[in-house]
C-alpha positions in Angstrom: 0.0 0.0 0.0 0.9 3.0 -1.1 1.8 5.8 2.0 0.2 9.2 2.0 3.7 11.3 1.8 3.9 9.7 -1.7 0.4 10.1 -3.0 0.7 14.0 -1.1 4.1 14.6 -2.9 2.7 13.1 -6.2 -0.6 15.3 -6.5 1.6 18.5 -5.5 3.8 17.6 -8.5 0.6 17.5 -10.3 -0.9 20.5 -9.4 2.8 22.3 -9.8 3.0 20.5 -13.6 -0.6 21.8 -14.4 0.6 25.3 -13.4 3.7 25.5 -14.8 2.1 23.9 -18.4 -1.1 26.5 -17.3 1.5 29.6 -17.2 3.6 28.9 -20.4 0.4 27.7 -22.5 -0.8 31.7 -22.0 2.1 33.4 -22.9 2.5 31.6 -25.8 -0.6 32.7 -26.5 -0.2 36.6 -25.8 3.3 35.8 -27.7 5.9 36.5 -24.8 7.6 33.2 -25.0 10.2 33.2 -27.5 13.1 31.0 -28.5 16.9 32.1 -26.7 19.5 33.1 -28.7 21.9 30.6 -30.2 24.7 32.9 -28.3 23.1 32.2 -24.8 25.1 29.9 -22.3 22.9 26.7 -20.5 23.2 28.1 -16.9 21.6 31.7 -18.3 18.3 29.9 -20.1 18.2 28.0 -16.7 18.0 31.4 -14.8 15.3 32.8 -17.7 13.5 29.8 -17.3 13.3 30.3 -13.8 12.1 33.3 -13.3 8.9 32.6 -16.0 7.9 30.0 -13.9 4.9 31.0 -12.5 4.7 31.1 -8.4 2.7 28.2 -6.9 -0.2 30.1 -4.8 -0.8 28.6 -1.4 -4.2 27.5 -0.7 -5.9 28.4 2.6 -7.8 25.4 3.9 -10.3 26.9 6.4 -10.8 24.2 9.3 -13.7 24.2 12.2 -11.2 22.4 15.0 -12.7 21.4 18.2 -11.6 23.6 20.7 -11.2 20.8 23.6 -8.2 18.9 24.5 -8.9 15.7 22.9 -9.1 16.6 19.3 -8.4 20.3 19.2 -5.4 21.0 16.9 -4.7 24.5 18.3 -2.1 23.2 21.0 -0.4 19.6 21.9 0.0 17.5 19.2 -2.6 18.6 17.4 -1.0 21.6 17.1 2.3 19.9 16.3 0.8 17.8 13.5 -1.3 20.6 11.8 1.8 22.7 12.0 4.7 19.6 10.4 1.8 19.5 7.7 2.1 22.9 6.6 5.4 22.9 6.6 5.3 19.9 4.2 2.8 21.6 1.4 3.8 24.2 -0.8 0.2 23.9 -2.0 -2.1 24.0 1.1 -2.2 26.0 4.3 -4.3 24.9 7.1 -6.0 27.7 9.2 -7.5 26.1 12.4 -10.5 28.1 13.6 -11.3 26.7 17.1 -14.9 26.0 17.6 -17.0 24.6 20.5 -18.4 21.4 19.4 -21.9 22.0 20.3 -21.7 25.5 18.1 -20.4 22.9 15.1 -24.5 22.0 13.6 -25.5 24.7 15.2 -23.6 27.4 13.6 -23.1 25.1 10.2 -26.4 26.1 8.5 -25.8 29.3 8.8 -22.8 29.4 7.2 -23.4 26.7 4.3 -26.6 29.4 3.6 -24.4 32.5 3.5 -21.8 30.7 1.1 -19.4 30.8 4.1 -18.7 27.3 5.4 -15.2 26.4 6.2 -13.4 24.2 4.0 -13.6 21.1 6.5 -15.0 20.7 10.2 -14.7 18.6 13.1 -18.4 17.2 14.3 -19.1 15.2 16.9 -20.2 11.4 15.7 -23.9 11.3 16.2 -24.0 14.1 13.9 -22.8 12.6 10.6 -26.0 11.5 9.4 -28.4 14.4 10.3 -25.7 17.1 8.8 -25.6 14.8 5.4 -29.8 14.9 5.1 -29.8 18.7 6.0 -27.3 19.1 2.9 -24.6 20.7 5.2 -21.9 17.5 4.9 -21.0 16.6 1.3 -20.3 13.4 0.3 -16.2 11.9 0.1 -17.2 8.6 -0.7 -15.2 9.0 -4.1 -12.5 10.5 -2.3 -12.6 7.4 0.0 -12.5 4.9 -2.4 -9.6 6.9 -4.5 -7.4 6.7 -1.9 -4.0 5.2 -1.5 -3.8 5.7 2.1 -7.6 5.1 3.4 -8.7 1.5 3.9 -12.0 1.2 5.7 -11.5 -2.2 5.8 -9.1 -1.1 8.7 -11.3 0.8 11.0 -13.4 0.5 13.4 -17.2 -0.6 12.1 -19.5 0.6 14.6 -18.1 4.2 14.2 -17.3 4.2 10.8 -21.0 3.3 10.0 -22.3 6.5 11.7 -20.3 8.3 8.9 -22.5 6.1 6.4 -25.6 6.2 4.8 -26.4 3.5 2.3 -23.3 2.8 1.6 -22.3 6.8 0.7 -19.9 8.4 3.1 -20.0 11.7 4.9 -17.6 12.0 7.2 -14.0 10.4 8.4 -13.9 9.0 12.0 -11.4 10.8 14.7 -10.4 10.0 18.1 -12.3 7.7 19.6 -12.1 6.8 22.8 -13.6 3.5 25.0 -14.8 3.2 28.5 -14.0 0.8 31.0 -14.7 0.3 34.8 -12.4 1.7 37.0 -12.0 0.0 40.9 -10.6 1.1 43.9 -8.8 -1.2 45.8 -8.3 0.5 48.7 -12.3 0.8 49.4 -12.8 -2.8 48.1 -10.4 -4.2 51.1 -12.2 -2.2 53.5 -15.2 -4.2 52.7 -13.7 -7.2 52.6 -14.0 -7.1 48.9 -11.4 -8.9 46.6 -10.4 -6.1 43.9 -8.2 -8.8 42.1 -11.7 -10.4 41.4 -14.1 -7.4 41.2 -17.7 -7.5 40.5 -18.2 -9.8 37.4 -22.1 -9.7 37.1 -25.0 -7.9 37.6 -25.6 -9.9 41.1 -22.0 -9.6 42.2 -22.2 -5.7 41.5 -25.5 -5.2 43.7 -23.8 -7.3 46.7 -20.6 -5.1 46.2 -22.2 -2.0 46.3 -24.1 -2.6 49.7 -20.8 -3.6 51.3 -19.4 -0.4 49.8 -21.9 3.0 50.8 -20.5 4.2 54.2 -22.8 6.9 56.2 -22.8 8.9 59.2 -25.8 8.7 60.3 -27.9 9.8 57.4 -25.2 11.3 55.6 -23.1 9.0 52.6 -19.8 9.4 53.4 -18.7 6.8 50.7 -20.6 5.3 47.7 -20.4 1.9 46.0 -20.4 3.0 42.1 -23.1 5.5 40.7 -22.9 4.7 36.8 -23.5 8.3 35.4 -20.5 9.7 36.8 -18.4 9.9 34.2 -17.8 11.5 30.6 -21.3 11.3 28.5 -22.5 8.5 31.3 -25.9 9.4 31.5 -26.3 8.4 28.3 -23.8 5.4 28.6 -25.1 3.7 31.8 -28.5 3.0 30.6 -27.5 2.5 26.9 -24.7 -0.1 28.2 -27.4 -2.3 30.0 -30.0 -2.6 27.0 -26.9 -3.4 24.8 -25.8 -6.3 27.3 -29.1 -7.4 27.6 -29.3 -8.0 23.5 -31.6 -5.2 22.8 -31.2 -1.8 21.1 -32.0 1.8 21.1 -33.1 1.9 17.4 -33.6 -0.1 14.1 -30.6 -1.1 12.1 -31.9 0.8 9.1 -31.9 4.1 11.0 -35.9 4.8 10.8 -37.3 3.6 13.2 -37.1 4.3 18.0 -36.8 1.2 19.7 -36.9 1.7 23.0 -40.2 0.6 24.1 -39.8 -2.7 25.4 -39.1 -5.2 28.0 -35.6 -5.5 27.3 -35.0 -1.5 28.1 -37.5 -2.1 31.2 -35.2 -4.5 32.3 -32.4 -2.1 31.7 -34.0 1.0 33.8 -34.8 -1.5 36.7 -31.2 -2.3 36.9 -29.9 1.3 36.8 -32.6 2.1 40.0 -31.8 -1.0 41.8 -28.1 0.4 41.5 -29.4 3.9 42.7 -32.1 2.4 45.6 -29.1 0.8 47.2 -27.3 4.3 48.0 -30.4 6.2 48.5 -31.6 6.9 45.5 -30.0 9.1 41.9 -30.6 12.8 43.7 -28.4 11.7 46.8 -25.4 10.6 45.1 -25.5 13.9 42.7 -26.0 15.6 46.0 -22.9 13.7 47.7 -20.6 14.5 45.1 -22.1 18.6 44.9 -19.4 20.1 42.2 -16.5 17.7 42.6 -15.3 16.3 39.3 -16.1 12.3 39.3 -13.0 11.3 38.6 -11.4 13.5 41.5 -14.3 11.8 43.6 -13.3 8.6 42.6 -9.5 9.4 43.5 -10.2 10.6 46.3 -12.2 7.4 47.4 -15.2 9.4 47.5 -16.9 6.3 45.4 -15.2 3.0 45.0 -16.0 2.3 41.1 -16.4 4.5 38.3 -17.1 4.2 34.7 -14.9 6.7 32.2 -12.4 6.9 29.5 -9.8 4.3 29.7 -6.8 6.8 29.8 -8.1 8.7 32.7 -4.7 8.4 34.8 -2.5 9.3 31.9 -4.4 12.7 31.4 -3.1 16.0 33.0 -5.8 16.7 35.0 -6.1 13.0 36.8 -2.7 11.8 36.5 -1.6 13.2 40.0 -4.6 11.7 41.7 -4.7 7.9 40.2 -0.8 7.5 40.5 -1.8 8.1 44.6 -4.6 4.9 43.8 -4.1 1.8 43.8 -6.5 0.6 40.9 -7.4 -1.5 38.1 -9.5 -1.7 35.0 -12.1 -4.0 34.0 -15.3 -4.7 31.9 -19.0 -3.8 33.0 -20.5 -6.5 35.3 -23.1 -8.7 33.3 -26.4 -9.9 33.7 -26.8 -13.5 32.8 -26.0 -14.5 29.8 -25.0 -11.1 28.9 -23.1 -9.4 26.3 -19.9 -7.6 26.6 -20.1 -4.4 25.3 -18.6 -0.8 26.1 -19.7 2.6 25.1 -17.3 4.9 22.9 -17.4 8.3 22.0 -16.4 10.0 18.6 -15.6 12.6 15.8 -15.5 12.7 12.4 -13.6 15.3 10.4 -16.1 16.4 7.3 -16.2 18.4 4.1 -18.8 21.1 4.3 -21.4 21.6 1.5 -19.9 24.8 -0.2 -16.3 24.0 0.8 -14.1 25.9 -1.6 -11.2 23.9 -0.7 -12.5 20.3 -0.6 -9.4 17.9 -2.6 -7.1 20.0 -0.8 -8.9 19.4 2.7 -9.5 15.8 2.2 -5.5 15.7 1.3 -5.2 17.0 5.3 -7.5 14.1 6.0 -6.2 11.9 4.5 -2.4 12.5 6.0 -4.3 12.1 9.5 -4.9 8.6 8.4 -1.4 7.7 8.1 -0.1 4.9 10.8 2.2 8.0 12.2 -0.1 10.6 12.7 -2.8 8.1 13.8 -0.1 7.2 16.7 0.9 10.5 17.7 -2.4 11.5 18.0 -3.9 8.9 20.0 -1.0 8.9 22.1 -0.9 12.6 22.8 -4.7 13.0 23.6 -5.2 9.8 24.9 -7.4 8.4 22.3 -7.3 5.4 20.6 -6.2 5.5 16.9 -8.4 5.0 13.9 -6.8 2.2 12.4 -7.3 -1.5 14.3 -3.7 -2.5 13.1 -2.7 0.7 15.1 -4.4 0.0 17.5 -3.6 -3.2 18.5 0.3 -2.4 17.9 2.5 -2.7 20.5 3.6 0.9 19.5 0.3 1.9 21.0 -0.5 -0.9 23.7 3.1 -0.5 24.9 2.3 -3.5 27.6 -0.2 -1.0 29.5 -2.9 -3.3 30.5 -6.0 0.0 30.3 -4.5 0.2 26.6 -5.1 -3.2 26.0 -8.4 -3.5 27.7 -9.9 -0.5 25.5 -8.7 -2.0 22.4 -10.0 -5.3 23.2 -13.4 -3.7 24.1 -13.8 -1.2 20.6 -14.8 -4.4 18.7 -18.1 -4.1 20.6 -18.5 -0.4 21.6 -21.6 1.5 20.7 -23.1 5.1 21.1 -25.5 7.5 21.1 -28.0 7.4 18.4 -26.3 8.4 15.2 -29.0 8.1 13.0 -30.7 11.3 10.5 -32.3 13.0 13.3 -29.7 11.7 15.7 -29.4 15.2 16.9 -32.8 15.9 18.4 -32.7 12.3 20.3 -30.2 13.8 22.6 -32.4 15.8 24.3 -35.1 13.4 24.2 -33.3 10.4 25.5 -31.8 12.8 28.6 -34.9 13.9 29.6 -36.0 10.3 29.8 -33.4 8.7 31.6 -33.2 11.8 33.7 -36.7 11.6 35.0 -36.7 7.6 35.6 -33.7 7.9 37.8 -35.3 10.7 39.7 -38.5 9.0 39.7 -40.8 11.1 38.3 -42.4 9.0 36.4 -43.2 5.0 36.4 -40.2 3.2 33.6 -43.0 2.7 31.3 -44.5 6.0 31.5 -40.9 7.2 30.1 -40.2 5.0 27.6 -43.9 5.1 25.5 -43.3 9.1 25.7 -39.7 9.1 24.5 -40.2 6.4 22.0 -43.1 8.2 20.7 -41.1 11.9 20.4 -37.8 9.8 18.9 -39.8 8.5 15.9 -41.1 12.1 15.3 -38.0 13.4 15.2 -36.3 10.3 13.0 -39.6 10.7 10.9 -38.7 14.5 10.2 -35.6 13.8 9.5 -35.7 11.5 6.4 -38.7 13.5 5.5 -36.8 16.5 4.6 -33.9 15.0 3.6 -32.1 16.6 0.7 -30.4 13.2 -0.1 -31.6 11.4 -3.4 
């Protein structure tokens, strides 16, 4: 296979042959290109030549980055790669614009409409689909399927299908991460728990946990393991249970809201019967007040927590988890359950009215690259793109959380990323939000969402620009 810094290299000489031809084809025309003189040395028609050689202009790729740590590519290595591709191009310049990821669809429309959109944007996964029916992500299927460097074949599924639509492509996965279950020994000893054998199902967990809350009284002083605490976790914890329990959140086609069942019941009973044993959702959100989860969970404020695998690698953690003694693990099961884990996303895309679009998919393309896929991950604690990356031992590099979250990608899922998948955020928040809180019966909760889920996946593909 053919690496990118060729195909790059080859496509500038291209576009520098096309210029140069271009350049001499219009002065022949407007008859300023004559013969030299017999009398002229070599080395002075090499200096004439050069200088009617017509200057390679730079293109400006305008690029929507994500202004957070873990894809942003204004600082850390981000900025590092953005800046050693610059300074390989003569062709293309890359102008990172850092934008909050929420403002990324929201912002978008606006911009396609005014014949303003960048030349390629960062979204966040669940996106994909609804930008591509709204007519704001153009399609790089082509592009995809032209490319030395890109083998799809090579990524990860799951994610890589919430950047497809019947088989057209929208958008090119980037940085994904994986969750995993984080224990505390220290609090597991206490309770006479064994951490090198934590909880392994559903049962097991429920046992641990009661052996786990500590009070004063009436107060919590220490709580077993509350599953939303963590990055996107109220989403996650819920979503985790119907996967493990063999259903799903929605059709495979994409059309149609699936969460009105037993299966999800059965889901939602298990979350409670996790919350009922340390006094219900509002107390542990009460216990915790504005602490950071994972600082909680350092500082043995709660004895399990579910979050990104690299957690203790990451700046803002690393001092509290090297104090920990700790280990990693899967998600307890219920019987016969499957393992599963939830993983987060981006996709880089091409904008509808992109001025720039070859030259941006050539940035997208170097990102691909085994190199650049390693540095990346490494630096932002992600997990690279490519599964032969990721299961190298440039990238496991014997650290056992490394090895658990690549093991675990294989069967990762998240939110909804279906046309529409947008508007089911709020809708599936609301719902889990007010079953843990009980403010309404399990049921009750699931008809309603259900019910405002198909509206919205309904709308969707009803206005749908795609043919």
């Amino acid at each position: 296979m053919a690496i990118l810094g060729d195909t790059s290299l080859t496509r500038r000489r291209m576009l520098i042959g096309a210029g140069i031809l271009g350049g001499a084809s219009l002065l022949a025309a407007c008859g300023q290109v004559a013969a030299p003189a017999a009398e002229e040395a070599p080395e002075m028609e090499e200096k004439e030549a050069e200088a009617e050689a017509p200057q390679m202009e730079t293109v400006q790729v305008d690029f929507w980055s994500l202004n957070g740590f873990w894809a942003s590519f204004t600082e850390g290595v981000g900025l590092e790669l953005r800046d050693e591709f610059n300074s390989m191009q003569d062709a293309i310049h890359i102008n990172t614009m850092p934008t909050p990821w929420s403002e990324t669809f929201e912002k978008l429309p606006a911009a396609v409409a005014a014949d303003a959109a960048p030349d390629m944007s960062f979204a966040p996964r669940f996106t994909i689909k609804t930008l591509a029916h709204g007519g704001l992500a153009s399609e790089m299927t082509e592009m995809v399927r032209a490319s030395a460097t890109i083998d799809t074949s090579d990524m990860w599924e799951e994610i890589l299908n919430d950047a497809v639509w019947q088989g057209r492509q929208f958008g090119m996965p980037f940085t994904p991460d994986a969750r995993t279950l984080f224990i505390g020994h220290e609090n597991l000893i206490e309770a006479g728990l064994d951490p090198e054998n934590p909880p392994a199902t559903w049962d097991d967990l429920y046992s641990a946990i009661g052996r786990l809350v500590k009070r004063e009284g009436q107060k919590i002083t220490q709580l077993g393991y509350t599953p939303h605490w963590g990055p996107g976790s109220i989403f996650a914890c819920w979503m985790v249970a119907v996967w493990q329990l063999g259903g799903a959140i929605i059709s495979a086609d994409d059309s149609t809201s699936t969460l009105d069942n037993e299966i999800t019941v059965a889901a939602f009973e298990h979350m409670l019967r996790i919350y009922d044993l340390q006094d219900g959702f509002l107390a542990a959100d009460e216990f915790r007040g504005d602490t950071d989860p994972r600082i909680a969970f350092t500082d043995r404020g709660v004895s399990m927590i579910y979050t990104i695998y690299d957690t203790p690698h990451q700046p803002n953690y690393k001092a509290g988890f090297d104090k920990l003694d700790y280990s990693a693990t899967g998600v307890p099961l219920p019987p016969g359950g499957n393992t599963v884990t939830y993983s987060g996303c981006g996709d880089n895309i091409i904008p509808n009215g992109s001025r720039n679009p070859e030259q941006a998919f050539t940035f997208i393309e170097w990102l691909f690259e085994a190199p650049q896929d390693l540095r990346h991950a490494l630096g932002k604690s992600r997990i690279p793109m490519r599964k032969s990356v990721a299961n190298s031992e440039d990238f496991i590099q014997g650290d056992p959380l490394r090895r658990e979250a690549v093991d675990s990608m294989a069967v990762a899922g998240f939110v909804v990323g279906a046309p529409g998948g947008i508007g089911l955020i709020g809708i599936h928040n609301r719902m889990a939000q007010s079953i843990f809180k009980k403010e309404v019966t399990i049921q009750e909760a699931l008809a309603e969402a259900d019910q405002l889920a198909q509206e919205v996946l309904d709308e969707a593909l009803a206005n749908s620009v795609l043919e």
